[in-house]
N, C-alpha and C positions, 0 to 999 in steps of 0.2 A: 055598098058598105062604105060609111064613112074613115076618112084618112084614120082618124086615132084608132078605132079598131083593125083596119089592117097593120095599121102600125105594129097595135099591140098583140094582132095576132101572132107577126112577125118575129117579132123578137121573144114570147112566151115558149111560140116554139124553137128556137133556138136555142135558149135560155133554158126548159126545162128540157131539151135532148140532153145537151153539154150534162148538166148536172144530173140526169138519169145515166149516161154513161159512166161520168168520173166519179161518182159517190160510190158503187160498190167497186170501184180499182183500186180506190184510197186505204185499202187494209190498214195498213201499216204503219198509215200515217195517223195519228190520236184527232188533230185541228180537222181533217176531215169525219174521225168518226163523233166525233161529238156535234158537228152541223150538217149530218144525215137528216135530223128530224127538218131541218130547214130547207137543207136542198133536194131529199125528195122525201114529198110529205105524201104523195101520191101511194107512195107504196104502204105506210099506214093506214090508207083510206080504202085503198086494192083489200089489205088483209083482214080490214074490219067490215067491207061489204062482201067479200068471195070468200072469206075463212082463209086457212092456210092451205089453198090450193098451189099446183105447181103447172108449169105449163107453157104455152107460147101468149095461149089469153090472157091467162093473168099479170102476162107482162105487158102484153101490148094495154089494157084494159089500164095499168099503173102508168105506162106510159103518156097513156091520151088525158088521164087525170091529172098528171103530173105538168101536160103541156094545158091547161084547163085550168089550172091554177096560178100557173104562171102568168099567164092569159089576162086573168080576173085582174092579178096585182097590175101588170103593167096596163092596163085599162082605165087603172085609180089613179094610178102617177101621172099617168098623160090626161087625163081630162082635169086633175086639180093644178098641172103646170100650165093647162090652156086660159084656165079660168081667173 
């Protein structure tokens, strides 16, 4: 595997753990609930391929989307800042 994608393996997963964690703690907080769709888009993508299932799947299933996504984006940044 070349450097930029362990790179960006690296840090997608990171990056979408963090914000799979802290996005549903942020209740309370409005600045996080309105960049939910942003910081995990996974779990709209979970509810539109699995339906409104509930369970440990469907979160790990949102999870692995979630760090997949992340993935993708930092993959774009680092080959267009190589180039």
């Amino acid at each position: 595997m070349n450097r930029i994608m362990f790179k960006a393996l690296a840090y997608g997963f990171t990056l979408g753990t963090i914000f799979f964690v802290i996005a549903p703690l942020g209740l309370g907080i409005s600045l996080i609930e309105s960049l939910k769709p942003v910081l995990v888009p996974s779990v709209f993508l979970a509810q539109g391929i699995l339906g409104n299932t509930t369970g440990i799947g469907s979160i790990v299933f949102a999870l692995l989307l979630n760090v997949t996504v992340n993935t993708i984006l930092f993959s774009g940044i680092f080959s267009l800042r190589k180039k």
